[in-house]
Phi, psi and omega in degrees: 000146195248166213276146156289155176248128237241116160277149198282133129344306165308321171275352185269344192279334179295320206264326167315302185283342183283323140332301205263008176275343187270300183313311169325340207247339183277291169352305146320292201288329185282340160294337192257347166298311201283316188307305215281333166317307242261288200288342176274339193269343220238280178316307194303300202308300169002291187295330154305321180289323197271286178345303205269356162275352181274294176315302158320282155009288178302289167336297168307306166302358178271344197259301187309335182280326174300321175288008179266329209268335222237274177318343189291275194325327183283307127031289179261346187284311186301316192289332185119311210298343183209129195228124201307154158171144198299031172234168179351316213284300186319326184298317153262020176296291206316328167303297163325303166293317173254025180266359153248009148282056174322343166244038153279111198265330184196142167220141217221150173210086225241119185276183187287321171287002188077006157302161177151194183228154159221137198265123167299079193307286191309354184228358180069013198226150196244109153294106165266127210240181155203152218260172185275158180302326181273355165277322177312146171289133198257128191231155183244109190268354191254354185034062172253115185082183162312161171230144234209307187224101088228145194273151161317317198261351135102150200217147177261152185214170175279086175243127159357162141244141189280004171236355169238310179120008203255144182272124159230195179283145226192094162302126184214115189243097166355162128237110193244146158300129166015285181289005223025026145328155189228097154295356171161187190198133195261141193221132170247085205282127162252182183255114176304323200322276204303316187274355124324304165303305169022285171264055192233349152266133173239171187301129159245106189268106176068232174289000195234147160305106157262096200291129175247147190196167194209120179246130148305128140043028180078008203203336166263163178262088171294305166252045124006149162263346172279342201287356196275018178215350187272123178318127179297133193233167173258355165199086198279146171235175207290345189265003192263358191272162160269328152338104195276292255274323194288355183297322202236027177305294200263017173254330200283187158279186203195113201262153147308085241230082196283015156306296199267019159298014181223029180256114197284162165081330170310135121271135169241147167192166181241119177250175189220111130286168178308317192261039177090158213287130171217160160273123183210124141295105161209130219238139197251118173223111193311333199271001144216102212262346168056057165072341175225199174297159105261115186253130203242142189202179180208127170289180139178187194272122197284001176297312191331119192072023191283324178308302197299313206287305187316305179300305192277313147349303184302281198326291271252317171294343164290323172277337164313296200327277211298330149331307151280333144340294189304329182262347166271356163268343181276342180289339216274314186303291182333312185293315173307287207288005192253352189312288188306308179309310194302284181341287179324287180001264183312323181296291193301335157288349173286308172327319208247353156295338164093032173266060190273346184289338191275014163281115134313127188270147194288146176281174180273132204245175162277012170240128176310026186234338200270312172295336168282342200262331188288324174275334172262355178290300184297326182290012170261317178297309189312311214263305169327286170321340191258004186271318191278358168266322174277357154275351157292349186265291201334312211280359163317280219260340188240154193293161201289321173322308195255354159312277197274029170254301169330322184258351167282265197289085174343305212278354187322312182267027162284144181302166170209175168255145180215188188232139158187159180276122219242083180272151175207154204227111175208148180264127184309129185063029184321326191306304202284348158283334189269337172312315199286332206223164201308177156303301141037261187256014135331264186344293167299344173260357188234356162261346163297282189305339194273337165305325176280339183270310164324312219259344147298307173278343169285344187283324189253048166106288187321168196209118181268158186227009139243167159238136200236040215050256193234056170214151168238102166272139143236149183219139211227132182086006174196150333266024145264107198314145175210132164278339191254018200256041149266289166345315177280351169275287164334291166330293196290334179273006172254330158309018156255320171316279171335285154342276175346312202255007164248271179342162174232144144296065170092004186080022165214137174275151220229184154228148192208154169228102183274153145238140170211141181223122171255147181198198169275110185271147156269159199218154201168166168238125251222110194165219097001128186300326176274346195230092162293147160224151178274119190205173183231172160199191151109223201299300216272008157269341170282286187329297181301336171291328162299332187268343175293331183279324185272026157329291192292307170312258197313341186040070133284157172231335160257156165225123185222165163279183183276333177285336134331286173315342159268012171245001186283129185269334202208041178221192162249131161235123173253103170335121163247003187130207164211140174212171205250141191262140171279104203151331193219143156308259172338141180280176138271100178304107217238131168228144166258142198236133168220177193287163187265000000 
């Protein structure tokens, strides 16, 4: 025959490890998906980062010449060096002063009574006006208390123009005194247009627009790519735009975008419009806030970066693929190699359930080490089955107890000495029954009762170790230990009782008279050098047989010594007396046991 050929375990572990070496490599690979998601979200971010800081920039240079400009002029008025008044000369400081500030739209001077000038940069002409009350800046010409507001370093506010009423942004610097009076306050109006060109290139990422805009409260436009083609106004807002998304800036709902989540001081989010989904970024800079947000931001297509988001997609499913491939081939090899071990498994819980016929014997697998074991496990159920037929022949003629203490422990059936409880058993009118039936039907009335009397002292512990004709020894606590089996003995002899008096035997009914004494037995097995029997004897087994006997005298069906009675729990004992055993001195003490 020819030898099969075997795989080694090592090579089966190599194929194994070669599996989680496929995993490694998705792992790796799914590591190298994230850096590049990571280095695009991280570029995208850069780039967005860098728009709105370009925008500041501006801002800032667009605002900072005014406030320089605004403080010059309040400056020389506090100083003397300039002094307001509707004539040529103030018009033509005011000329002078914004003619390098293209984004100076008007510059104004308002005393504490609401009087004053206001200079028209584009038309060149100097007003003298007076402002309405509820336009005015409010000043304290009497310096009663601090005066806080408008501050000296000058606040940017939303103010009218006194000659149309339309609001823009307005720079406003005291001109406070010395004693701290407030003569009058200098206002530097600006012009959006320049700072509007501004925002007239936008940004490209791959095919898409990254739109940069600069909003008032949500709604006026300050920075735009349109405003550099829109007929000049004085305050165009989003609905003057052809721009659908900034219309729906401040209403829409507003989705998260956990891509753009690291641009700092920034919110992103995604709104969903008529004309489609866009991305807005947008960053707030507190330091002109002109009576409402200003706010500076950048739109786009959520498509932006997508060719790139696309290309790593592609990997990120070629490496799914080979991933999943590495773990379904390691579940396959993992399942192969676990087949035989599951087999072993299951046998050894049939083995340790005491089910040996329902073992199966194991096959022979190809790997030899699996193969080995598989062979010596059935020559182990083999060799077990042939232990459980001969303690099964055994436990025929010796109680089942000392059947399986005997084929576990050799010296179990050296005699010893023990303490255990000595129940005997014997049936009343035994004779005169056997005189009326066949030999026969003896038998089958005394294998009926004795199965069931068997089957009451093994339930509660107990081991019967002789058949007496039609007597019963049992014994409790040897050779197997019991903590309750004087208790456990009295149980089984009123469950017999019991038994006795509902039942029939063979179609005849029956009687019975228990003793039970507990003391010290030898207890060993006894006999023949070739032929043993397990049995126990000696004073406290004459006792239990005497107490079975003075039954019939006392007209009783139990009987115990008092050393019995003192372990019974769950019964009644009743005192009969003291009576003497032949053999002994000492009397006895007798209680008759009935259920409580």
């Amino acid at each position: 025959m020819k030898e099969t050929r075997r795989i080694g375990i090592s090579t089966l572990l190599t194929l194994v490890f070669s599996g989680l070496v496929l995993v490694s490599t998705g792992t790796l690979l799914a590591v190298s998906m994230t850096n590049s998601i990571e280095n695009t979200r991280d570029a995208l971010t850069a780039r967005i980062e860098e728009l709105l800081e370009e925008a500041l920039d501006l801002t800032e240079a667009f605002y900072k010449p005014m406030e320089a400009q605004a403080r010059w002029l309040a400056q020389d008025i506090r100083s003397g060096r300039v002094v307001p008044s509707g004539g040529e000369a103030f018009r033509y400081l005011l000329h002078g002063a914004a003619a390098d500030n293209e984004q100076i739209s008007a510059i104004s001077y308002q005393r504490p009574d609401g009087s004053g000038y206001f200079y028209e940069v584009e038309a060149g002409t100097l007003h003298t006006v007076e402002w309405p009350r509820a336009w005015r800046v409010p000043l304290n010409p009497r310096a009663e208390g601090p005066q806080t507001w408008p501050p000296e370093a000058g606040e940017w506010v939303l103010r009218p123009s006194v000659l149309d009423g339309t609001r823009l942004g307005t720079f406003l610097v005291p001109v406070r005194g010395d004693d701290g009076r407030d003569t009058g306050v200098v206002a530097v109006r600006r012009n959006q247009i320049p700072l509007a060109r501004t925002f007239a290139a936008n940004a490209m990422v791959g095919q898409h627009e990254l739109v940069r805009f600069m909003l008032f409260n949500n709604r006026v436009v300050i920075g735009h790519p349109e405003l550099a083609t829109m007929p000049k106004s004085v305050r165009p807002t989003v609905d003057d735009l052809k721009d659908p998304f900034l219309k729906e800036v401040a209403d829409a709902r507003r989705h998260p975008v956990a891509l753009l989540d690291r641009i700092d001081g920034a919110e992103s989010f995604r709104i969903d419009t008529a004309a489609g989904p866009r991305v807005i970024i947008l960053r707030e800079v507190p330091e002109y806030t002109a009576g409402g947000s200003l706010l500076v931001g950048v739109h786009f297509d959520p498509r932006a970066g997508a060719p790139e988001l696309n290309r790593i997609l592609t990997q990120a499913g070629l490496g799914a693929t080979i991933l999943i491939c590495a773990i379904l081939l390691a579940i396959w090899l993992g399942r192969r190699a676990a087949v035989p071990v599951r087999r072993l498994a299951t046998a050894a819980e049939t083995v340790q359930d005491e089910r040996l016929d329902d073992v199966e014997p194991l096959p022979m697998g190809r790997v030899r080490e699996l193969a080995t074991a598989s062979i010596a496990f059935n020559s182990m159920v083999d060799g077990l089955k042939e232990r459980k037929r001969i303690r099964d022949l055994f436990g025929k003629y010796v109680p089942e107890g000392v059947a399986t203490l005997l084929v576990k422990d050799d010296d179990a059936s050296k005699p010893r000495i023990a303490e255990a409880t000595v129940l005997f058993l014997d049936i009343a009118g035994f004779s005169a029954l056997s005189e009326r039936l066949s030999a026969a039907e003896v038998v089958d009335t005394m294998n009926a009762f004795f199965s069931d009397a068997v089957q009451s002292v093994e339930e509660r512990g107990g081991m019967v170790a002789q058949f007496q004709g039609d007597a019963l020894l049992a014994v409790f606590n040897v050779p197997i230990a019991q903590a309750d089996h004087a208790d456990a003995a009295v149980q089984a002899a009123l469950a017999i009782l019991d038994t006795v008096d509902q039942k029939t035997f063979a179609r005849h009914r029956l009687a019975c008279r228990i003793g039970i004494n507990t003391g010290d037995v030898v207890a060993g097995a006894i006999g023949a050098q070739d032929r043993l029997s397990y049995t126990v004897y000696g004073d406290t087994v004459n006792v239990a047989a005497r107490l079975e006997s003075l039954n019939k005298e006392l007209d009783t069906r139990i009987l115990v010594a008092s050393s019995t009675a003192d372990g019974v729990r769950d019964a009644r004992c009743e005192p009969k007396g003291e009576i003497t055993v032949r053999g002994r001195e000492a009397p006895v003490t007798v209680f008759a046991v009935s259920r409580s």
